[in-house]
N, CA, C, O and CB atoms as a CASP TS submission, in Angstrom:
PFRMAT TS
TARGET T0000
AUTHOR 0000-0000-0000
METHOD Language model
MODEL 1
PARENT N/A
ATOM      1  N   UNK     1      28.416 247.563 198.785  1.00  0.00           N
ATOM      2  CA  UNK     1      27.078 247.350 198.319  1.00  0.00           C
ATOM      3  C   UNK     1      26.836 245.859 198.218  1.00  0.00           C
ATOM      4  O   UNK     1      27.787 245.274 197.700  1.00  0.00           O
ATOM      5  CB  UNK     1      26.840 248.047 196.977  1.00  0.00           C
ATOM      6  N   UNK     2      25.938 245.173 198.533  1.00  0.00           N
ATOM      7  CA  UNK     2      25.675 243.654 198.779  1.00  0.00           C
ATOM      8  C   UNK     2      23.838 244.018 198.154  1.00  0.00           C
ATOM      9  O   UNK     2      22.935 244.743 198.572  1.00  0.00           O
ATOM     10  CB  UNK     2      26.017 242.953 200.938  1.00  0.00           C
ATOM     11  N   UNK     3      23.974 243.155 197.087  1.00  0.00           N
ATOM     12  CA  UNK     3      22.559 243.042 196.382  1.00  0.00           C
ATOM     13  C   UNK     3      21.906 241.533 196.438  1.00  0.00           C
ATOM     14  O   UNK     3      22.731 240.662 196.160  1.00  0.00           O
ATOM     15  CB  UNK     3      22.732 243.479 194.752  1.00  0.00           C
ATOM     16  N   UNK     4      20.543 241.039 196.754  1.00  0.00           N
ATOM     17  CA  UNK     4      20.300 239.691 197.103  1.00  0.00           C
ATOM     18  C   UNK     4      20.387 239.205 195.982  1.00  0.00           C
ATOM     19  O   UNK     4      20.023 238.030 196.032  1.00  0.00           O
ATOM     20  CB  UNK     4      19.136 239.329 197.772  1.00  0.00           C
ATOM     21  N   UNK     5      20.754 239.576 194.750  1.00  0.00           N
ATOM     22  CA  UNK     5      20.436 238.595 193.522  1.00  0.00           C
ATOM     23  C   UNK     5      21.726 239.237 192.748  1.00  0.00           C
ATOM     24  O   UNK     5      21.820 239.371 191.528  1.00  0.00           O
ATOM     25  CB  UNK     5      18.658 238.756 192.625  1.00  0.00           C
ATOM     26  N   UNK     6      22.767 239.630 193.800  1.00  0.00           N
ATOM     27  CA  UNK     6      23.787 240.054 192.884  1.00  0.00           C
ATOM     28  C   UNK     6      23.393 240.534 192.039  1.00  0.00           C
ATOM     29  O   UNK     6      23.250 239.648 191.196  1.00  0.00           O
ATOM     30  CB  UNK     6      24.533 239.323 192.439  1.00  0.00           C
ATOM     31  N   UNK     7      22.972 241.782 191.509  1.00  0.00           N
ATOM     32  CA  UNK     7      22.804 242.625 190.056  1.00  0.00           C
ATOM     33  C   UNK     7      22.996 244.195 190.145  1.00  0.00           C
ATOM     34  O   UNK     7      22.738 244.847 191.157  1.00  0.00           O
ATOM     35  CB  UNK     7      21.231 242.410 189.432  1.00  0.00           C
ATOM     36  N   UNK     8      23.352 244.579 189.279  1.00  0.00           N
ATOM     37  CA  UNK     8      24.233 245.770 189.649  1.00  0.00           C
ATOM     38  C   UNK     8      23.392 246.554 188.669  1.00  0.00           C
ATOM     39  O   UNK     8      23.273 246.283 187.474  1.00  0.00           O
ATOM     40  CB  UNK     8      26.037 245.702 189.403  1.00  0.00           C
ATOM     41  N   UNK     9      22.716 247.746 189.433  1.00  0.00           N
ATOM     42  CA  UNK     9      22.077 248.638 188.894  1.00  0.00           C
ATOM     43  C   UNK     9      22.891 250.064 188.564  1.00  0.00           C
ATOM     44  O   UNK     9      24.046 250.294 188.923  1.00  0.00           O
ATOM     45  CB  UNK     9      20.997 248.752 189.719  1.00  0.00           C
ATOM     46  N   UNK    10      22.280 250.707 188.022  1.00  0.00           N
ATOM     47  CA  UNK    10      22.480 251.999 186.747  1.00  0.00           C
ATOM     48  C   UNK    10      23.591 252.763 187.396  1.00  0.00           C
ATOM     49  O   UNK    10      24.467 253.197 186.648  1.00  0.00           O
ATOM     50  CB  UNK    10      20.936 253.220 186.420  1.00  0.00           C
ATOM     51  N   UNK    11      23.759 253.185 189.783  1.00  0.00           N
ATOM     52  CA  UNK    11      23.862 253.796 190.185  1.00  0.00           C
ATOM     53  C   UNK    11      25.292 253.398 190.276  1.00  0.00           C
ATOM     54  O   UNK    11      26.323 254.032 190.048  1.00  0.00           O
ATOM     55  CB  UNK    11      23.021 254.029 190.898  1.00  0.00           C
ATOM     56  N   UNK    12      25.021 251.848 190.777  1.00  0.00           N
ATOM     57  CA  UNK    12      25.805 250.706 191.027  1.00  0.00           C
ATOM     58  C   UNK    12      27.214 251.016 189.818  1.00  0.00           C
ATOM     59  O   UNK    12      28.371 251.192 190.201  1.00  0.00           O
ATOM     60  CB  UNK    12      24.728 249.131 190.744  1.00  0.00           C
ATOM     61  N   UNK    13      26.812 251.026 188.434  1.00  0.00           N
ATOM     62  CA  UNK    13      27.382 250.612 187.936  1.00  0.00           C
ATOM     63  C   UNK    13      28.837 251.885 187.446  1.00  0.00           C
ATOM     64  O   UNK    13      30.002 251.761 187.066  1.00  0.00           O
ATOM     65  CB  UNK    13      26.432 249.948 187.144  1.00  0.00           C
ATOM     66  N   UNK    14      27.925 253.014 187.733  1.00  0.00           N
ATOM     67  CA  UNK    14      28.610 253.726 187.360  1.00  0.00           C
ATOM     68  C   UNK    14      29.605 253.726 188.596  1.00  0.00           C
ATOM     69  O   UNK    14      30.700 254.222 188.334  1.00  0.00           O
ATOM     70  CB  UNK    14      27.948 254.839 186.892  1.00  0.00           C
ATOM     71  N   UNK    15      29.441 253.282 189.846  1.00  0.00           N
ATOM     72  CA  UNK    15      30.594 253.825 190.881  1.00  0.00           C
ATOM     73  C   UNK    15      31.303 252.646 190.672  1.00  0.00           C
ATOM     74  O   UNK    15      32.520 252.829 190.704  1.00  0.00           O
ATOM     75  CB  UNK    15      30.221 254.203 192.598  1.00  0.00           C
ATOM     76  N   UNK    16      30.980 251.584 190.484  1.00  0.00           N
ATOM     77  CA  UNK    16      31.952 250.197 189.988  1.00  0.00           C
ATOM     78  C   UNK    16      32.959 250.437 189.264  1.00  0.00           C
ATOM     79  O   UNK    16      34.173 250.244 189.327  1.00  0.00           O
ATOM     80  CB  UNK    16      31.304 249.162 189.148  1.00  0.00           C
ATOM     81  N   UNK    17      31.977 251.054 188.316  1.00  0.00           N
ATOM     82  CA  UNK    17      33.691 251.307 187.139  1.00  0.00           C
ATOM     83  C   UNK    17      34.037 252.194 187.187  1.00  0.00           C
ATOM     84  O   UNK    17      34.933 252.265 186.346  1.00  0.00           O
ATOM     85  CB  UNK    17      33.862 251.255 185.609  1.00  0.00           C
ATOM     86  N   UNK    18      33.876 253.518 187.916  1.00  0.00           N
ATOM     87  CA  UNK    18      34.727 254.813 188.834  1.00  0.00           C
ATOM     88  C   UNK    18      35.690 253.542 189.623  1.00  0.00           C
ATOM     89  O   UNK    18      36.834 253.228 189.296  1.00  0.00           O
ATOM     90  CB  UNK    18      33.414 256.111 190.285  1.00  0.00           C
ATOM     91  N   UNK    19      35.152 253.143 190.356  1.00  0.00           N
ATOM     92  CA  UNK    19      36.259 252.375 191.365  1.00  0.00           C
ATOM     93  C   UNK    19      37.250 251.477 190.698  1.00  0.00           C
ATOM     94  O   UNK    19      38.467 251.532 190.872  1.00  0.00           O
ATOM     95  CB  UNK    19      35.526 251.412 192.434  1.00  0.00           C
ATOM     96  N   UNK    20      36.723 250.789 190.052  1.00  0.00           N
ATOM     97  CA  UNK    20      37.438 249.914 189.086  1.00  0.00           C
ATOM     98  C   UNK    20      38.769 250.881 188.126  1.00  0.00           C
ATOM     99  O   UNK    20      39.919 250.475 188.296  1.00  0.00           O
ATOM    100  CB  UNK    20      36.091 249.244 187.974  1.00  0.00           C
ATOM    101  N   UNK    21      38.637 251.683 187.498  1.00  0.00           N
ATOM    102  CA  UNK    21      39.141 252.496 187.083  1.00  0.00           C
ATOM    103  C   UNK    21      40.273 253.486 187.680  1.00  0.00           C
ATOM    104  O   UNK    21      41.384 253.655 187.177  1.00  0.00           O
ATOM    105  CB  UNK    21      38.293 252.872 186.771  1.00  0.00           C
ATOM    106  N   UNK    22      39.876 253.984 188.618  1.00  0.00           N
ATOM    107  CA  UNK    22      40.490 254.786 189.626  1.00  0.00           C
ATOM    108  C   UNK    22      41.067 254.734 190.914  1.00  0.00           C
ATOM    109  O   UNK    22      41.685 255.608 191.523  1.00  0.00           O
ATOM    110  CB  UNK    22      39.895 255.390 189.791  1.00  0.00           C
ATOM    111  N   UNK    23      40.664 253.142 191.359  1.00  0.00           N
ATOM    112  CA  UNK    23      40.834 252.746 192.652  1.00  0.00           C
ATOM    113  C   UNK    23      40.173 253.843 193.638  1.00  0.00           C
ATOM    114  O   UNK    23      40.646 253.859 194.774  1.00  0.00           O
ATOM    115  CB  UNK    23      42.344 252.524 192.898  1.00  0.00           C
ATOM    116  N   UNK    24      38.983 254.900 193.308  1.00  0.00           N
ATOM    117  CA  UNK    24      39.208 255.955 194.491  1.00  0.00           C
ATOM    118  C   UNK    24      37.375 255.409 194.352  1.00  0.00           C
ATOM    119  O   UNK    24      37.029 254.559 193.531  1.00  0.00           O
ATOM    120  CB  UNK    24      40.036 258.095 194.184  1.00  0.00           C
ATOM    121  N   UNK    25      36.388 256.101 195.326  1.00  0.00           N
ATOM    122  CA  UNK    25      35.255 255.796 195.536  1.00  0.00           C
ATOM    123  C   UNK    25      34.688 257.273 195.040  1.00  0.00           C
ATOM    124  O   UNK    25      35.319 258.274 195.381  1.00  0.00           O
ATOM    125  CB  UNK    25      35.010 255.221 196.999  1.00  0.00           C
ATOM    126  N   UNK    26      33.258 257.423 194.075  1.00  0.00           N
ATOM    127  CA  UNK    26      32.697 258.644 194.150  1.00  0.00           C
ATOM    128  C   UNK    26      31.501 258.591 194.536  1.00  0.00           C
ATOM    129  O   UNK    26      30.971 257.480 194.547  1.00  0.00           O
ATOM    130  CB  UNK    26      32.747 259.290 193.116  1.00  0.00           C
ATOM    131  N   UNK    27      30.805 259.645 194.921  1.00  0.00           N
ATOM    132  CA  UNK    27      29.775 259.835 195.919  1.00  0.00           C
ATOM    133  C   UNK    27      29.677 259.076 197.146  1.00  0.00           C
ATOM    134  O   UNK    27      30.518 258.252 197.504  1.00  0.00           O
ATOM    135  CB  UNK    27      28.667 259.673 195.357  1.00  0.00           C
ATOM    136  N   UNK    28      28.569 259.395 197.814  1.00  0.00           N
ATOM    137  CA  UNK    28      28.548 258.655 199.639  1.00  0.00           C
ATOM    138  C   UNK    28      27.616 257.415 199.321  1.00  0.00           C
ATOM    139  O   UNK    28      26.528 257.451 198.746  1.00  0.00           O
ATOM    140  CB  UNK    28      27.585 259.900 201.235  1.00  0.00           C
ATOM    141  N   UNK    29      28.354 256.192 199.877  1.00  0.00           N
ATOM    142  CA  UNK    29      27.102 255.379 200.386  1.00  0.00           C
ATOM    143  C   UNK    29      26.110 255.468 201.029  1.00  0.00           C
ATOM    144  O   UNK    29      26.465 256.248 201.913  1.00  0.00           O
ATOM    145  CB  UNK    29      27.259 254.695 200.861  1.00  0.00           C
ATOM    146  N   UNK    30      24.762 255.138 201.287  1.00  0.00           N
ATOM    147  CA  UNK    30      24.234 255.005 202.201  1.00  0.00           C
ATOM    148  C   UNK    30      23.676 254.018 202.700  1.00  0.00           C
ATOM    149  O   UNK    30      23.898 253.012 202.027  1.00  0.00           O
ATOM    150  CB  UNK    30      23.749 255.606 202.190  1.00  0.00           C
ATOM    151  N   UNK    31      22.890 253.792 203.798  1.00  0.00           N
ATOM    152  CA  UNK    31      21.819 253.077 203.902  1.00  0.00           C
ATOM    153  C   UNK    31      20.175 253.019 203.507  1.00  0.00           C
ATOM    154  O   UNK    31      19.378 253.823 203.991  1.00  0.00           O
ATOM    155  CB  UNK    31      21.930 253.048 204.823  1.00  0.00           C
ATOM    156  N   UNK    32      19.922 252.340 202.903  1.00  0.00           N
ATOM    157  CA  UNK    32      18.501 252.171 202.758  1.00  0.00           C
ATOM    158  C   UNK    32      17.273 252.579 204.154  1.00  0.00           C
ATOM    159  O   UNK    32      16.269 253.276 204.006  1.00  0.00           O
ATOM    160  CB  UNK    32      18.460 250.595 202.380  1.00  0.00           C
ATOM    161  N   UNK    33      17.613 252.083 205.132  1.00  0.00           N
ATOM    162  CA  UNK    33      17.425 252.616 206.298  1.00  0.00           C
ATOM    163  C   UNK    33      16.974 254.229 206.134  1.00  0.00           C
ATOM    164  O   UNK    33      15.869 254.771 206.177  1.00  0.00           O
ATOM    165  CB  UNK    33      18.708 252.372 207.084  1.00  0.00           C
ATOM    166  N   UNK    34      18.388 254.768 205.919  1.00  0.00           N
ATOM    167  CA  UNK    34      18.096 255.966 206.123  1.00  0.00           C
ATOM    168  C   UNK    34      17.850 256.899 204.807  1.00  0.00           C
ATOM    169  O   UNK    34      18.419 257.988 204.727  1.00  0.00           O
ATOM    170  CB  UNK    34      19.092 256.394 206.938  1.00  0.00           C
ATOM    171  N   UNK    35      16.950 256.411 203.743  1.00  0.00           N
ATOM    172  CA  UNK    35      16.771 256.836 202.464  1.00  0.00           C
ATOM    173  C   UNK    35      15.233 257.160 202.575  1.00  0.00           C
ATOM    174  O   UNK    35      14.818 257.145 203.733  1.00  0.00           O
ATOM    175  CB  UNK    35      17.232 255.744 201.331  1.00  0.00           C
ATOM    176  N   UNK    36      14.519 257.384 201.822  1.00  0.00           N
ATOM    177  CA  UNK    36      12.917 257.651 201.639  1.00  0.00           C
ATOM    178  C   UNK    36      12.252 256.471 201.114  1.00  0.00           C
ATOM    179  O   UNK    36      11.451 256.746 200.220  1.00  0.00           O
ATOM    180  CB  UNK    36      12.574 258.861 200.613  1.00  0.00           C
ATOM    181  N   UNK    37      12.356 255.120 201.430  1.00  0.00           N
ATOM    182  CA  UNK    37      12.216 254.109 201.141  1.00  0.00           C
ATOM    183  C   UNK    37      10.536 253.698 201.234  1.00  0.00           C
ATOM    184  O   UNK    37      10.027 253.157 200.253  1.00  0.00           O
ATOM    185  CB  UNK    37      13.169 253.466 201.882  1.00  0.00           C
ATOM    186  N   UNK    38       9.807 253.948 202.313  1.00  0.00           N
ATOM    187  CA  UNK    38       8.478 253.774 202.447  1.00  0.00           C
ATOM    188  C   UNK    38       7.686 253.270 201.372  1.00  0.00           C
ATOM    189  O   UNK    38       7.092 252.191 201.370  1.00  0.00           O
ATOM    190  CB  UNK    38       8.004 254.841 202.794  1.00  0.00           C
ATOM    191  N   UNK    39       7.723 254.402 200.156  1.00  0.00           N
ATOM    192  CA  UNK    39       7.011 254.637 199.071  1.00  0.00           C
ATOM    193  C   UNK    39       7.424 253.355 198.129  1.00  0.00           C
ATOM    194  O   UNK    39       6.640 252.842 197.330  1.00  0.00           O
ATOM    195  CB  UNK    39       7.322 256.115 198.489  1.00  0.00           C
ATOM    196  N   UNK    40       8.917 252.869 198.367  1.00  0.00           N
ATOM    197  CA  UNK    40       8.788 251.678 197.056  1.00  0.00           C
ATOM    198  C   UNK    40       9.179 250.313 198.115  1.00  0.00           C
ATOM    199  O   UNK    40      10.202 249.643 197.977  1.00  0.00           O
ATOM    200  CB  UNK    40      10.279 251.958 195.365  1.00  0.00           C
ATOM    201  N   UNK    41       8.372 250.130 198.938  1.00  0.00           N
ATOM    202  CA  UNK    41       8.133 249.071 200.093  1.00  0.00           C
ATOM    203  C   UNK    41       7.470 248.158 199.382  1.00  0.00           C
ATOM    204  O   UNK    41       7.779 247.140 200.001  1.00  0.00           O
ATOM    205  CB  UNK    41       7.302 249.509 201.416  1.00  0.00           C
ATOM    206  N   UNK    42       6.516 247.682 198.193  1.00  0.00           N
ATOM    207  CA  UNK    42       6.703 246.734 197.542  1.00  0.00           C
ATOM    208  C   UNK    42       7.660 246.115 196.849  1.00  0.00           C
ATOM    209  O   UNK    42       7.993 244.933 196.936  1.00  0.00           O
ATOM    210  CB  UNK    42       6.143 246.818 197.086  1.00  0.00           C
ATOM    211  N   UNK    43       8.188 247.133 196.008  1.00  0.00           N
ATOM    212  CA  UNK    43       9.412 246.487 195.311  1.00  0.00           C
ATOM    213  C   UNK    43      10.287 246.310 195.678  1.00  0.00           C
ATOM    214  O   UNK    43      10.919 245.548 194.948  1.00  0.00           O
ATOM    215  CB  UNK    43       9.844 246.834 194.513  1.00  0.00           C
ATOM    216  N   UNK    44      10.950 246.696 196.773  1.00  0.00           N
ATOM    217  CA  UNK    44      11.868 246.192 197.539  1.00  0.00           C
ATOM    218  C   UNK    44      11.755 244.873 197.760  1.00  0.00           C
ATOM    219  O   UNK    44      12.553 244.063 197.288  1.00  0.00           O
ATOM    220  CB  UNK    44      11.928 246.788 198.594  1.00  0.00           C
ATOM    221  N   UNK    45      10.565 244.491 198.633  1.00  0.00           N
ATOM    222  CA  UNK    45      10.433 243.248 198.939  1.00  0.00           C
ATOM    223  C   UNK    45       9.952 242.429 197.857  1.00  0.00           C
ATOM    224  O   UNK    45       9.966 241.217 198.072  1.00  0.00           O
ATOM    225  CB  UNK    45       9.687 243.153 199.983  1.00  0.00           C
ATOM    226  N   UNK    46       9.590 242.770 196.899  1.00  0.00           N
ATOM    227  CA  UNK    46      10.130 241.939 195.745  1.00  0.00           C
ATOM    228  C   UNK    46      11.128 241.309 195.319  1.00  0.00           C
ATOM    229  O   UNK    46      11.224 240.119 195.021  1.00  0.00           O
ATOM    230  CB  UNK    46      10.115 242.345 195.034  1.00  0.00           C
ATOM    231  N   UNK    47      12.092 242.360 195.284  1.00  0.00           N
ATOM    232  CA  UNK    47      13.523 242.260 194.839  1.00  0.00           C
ATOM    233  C   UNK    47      14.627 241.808 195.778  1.00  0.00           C
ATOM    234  O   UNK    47      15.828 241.620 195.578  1.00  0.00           O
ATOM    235  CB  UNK    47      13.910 243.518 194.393  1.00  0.00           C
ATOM    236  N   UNK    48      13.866 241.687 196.866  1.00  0.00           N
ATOM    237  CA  UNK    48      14.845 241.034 197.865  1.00  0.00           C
ATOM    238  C   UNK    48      13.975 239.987 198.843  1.00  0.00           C
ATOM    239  O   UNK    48      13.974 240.144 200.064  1.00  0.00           O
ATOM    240  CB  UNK    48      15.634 242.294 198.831  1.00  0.00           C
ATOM    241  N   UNK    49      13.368 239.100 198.306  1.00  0.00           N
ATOM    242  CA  UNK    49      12.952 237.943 198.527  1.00  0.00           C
ATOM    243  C   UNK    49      12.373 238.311 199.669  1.00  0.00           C
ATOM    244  O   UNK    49      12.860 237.939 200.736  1.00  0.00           O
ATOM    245  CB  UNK    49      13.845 236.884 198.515  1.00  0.00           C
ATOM    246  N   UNK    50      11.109 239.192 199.619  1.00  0.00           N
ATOM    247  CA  UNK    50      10.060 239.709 201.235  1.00  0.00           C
ATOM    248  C   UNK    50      10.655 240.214 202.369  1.00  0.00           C
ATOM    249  O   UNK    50      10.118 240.317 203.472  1.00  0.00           O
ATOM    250  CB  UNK    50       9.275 238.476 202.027  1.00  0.00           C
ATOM    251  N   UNK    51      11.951 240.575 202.024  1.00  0.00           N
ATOM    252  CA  UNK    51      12.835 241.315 203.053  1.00  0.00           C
ATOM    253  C   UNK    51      12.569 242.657 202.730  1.00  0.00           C
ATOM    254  O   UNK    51      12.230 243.032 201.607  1.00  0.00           O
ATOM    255  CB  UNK    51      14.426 241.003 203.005  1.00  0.00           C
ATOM    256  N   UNK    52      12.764 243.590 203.992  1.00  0.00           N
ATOM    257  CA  UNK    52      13.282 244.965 203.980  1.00  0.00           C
ATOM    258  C   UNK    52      14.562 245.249 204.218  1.00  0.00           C
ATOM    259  O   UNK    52      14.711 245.872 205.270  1.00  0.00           O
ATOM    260  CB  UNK    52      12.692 245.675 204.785  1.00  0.00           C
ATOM    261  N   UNK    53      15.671 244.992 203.552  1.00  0.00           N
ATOM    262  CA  UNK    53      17.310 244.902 203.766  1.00  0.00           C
ATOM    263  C   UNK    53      17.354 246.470 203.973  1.00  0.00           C
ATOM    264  O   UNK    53      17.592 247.278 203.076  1.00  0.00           O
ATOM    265  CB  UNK    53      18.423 244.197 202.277  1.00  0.00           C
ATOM    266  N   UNK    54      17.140 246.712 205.033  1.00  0.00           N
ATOM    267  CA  UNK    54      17.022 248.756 205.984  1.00  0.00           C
ATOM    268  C   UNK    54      18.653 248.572 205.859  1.00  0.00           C
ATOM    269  O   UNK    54      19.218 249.493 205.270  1.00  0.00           O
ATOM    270  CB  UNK    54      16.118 249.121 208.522  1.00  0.00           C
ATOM    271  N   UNK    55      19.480 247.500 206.340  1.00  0.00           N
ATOM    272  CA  UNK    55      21.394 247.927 206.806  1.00  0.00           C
ATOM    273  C   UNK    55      21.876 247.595 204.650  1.00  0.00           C
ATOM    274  O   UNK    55      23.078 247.595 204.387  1.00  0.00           O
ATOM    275  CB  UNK    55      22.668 245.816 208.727  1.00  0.00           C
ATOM    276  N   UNK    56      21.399 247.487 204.088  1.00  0.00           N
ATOM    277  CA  UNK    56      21.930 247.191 202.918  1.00  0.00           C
ATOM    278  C   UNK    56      22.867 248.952 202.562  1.00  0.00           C
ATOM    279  O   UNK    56      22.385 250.032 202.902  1.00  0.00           O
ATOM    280  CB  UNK    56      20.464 246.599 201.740  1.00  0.00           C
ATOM    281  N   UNK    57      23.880 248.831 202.017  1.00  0.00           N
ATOM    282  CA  UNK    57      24.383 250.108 201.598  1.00  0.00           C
ATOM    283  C   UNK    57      24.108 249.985 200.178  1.00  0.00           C
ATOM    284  O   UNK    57      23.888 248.875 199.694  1.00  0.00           O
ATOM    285  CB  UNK    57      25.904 250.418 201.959  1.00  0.00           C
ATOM    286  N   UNK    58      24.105 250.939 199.542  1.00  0.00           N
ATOM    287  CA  UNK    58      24.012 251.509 197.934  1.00  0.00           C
ATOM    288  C   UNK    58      24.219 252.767 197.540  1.00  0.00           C
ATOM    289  O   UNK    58      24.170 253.668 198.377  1.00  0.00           O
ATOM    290  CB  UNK    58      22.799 251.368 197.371  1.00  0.00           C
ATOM    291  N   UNK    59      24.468 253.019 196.280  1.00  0.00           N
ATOM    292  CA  UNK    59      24.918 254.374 196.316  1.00  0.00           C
ATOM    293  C   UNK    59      23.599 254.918 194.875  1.00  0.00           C
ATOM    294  O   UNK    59      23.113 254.273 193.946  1.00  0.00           O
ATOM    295  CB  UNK    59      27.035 254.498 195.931  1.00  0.00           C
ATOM    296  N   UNK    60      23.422 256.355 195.323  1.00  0.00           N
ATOM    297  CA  UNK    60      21.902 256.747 194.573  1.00  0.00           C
ATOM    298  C   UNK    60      22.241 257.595 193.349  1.00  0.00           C
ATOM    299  O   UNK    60      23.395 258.007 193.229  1.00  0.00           O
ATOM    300  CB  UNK    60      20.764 257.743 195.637  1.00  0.00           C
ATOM    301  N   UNK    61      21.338 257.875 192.455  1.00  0.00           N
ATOM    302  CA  UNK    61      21.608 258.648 191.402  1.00  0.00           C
ATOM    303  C   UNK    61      21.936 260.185 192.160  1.00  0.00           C
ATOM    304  O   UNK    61      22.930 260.847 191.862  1.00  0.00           O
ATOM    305  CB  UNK    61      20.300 258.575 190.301  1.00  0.00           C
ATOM    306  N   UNK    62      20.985 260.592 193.119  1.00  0.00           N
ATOM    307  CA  UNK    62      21.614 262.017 194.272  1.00  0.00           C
ATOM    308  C   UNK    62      23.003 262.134 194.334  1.00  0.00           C
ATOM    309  O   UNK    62      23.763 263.008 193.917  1.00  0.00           O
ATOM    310  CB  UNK    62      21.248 261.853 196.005  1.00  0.00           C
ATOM    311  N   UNK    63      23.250 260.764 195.121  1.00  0.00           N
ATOM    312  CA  UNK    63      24.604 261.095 195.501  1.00  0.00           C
ATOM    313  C   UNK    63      26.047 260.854 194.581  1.00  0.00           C
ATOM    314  O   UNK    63      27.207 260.922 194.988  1.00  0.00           O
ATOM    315  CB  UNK    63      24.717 260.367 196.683  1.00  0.00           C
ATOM    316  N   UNK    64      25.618 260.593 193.396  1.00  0.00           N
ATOM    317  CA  UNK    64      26.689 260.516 192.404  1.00  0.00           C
ATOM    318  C   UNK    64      26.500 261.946 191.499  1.00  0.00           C
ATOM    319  O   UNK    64      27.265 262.429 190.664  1.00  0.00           O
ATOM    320  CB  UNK    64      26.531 259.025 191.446  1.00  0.00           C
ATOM    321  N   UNK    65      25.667 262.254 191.808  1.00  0.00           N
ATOM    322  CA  UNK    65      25.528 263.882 190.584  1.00  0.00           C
ATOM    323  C   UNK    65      26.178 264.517 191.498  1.00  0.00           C
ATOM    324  O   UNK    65      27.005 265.332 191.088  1.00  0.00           O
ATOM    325  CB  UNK    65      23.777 264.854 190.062  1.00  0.00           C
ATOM    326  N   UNK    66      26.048 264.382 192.715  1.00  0.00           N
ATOM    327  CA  UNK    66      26.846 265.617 194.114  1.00  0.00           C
ATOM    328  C   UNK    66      28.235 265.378 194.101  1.00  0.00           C
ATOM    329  O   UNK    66      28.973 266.341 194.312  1.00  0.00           O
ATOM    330  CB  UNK    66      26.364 265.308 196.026  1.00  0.00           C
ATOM    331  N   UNK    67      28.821 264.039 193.847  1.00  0.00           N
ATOM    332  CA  UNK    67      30.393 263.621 193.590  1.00  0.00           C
ATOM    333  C   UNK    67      30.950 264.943 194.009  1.00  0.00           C
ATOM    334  O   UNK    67      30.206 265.923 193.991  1.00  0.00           O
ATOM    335  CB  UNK    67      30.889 263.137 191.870  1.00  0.00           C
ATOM    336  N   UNK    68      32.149 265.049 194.371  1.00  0.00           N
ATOM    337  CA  UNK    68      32.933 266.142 194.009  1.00  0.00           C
ATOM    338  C   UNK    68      34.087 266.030 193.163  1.00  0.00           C
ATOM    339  O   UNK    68      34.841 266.970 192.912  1.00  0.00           O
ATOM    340  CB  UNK    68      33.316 266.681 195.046  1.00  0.00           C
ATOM    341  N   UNK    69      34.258 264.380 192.554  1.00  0.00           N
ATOM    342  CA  UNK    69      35.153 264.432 191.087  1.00  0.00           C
ATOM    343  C   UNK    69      34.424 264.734 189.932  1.00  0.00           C
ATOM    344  O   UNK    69      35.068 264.812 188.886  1.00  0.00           O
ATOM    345  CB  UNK    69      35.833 263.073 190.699  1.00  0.00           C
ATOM    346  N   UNK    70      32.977 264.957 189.893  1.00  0.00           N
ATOM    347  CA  UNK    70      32.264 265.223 188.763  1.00  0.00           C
ATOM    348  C   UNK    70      31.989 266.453 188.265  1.00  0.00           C
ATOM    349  O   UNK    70      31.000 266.981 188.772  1.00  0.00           O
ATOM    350  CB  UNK    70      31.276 264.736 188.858  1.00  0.00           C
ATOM    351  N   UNK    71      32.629 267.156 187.318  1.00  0.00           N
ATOM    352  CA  UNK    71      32.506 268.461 187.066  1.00  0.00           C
ATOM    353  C   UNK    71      31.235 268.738 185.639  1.00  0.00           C
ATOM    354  O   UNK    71      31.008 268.025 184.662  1.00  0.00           O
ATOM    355  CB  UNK    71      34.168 268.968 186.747  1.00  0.00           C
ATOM    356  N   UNK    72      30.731 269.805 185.980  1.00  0.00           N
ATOM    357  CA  UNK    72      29.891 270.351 184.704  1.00  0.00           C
ATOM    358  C   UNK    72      30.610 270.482 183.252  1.00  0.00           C
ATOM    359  O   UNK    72      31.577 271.236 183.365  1.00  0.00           O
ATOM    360  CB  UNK    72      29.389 271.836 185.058  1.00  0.00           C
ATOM    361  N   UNK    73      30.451 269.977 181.865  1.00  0.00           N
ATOM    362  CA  UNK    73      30.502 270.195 180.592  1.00  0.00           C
ATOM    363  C   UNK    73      30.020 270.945 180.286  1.00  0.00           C
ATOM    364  O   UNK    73      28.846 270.811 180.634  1.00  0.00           O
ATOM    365  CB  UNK    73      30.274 269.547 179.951  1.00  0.00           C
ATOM    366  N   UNK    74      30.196 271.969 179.673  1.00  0.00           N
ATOM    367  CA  UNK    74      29.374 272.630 178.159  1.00  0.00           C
ATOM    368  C   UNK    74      29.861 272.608 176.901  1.00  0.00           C
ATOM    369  O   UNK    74      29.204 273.087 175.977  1.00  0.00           O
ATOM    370  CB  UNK    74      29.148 274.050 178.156  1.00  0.00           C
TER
END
């Protein structure tokens, strides 16, 4: 994951310190590219200095609830 202002968000943070912790990776990266991105095409280019970073990888709140080290509590 490569962020233009270095800052590590909510999704970010939780697979950081999975990784950090475990040495193992949970959920899939992806690309922005290939996400539903259209809709927050301002803030993006906000947040990344009028760029559309489409090859940037990140990992989403989706794909960390899907984990398959993450099991249900009751």
């Amino acid at each position: 994951m490569d962020h233009a202002k270095n800052c590590v968000y909510c999704s970010d943070l939780v697979f950081l310190a999975f990784r950090q912790a475990s040495g193992e990776t949970m959920g899939t990266l992806q690309r922005l590219g290939d996400l539903d991105w259209r809709g927050h095409r301002d803030f993006i280019r906000a947040e990344a200095n009028g760029q559309l970073p489409l090859d940037r990888t990140m990992i989403t709140p989706a794909s960390l609830a899907q984990a398959t080290q993450l099991h249900r509590v009751h």
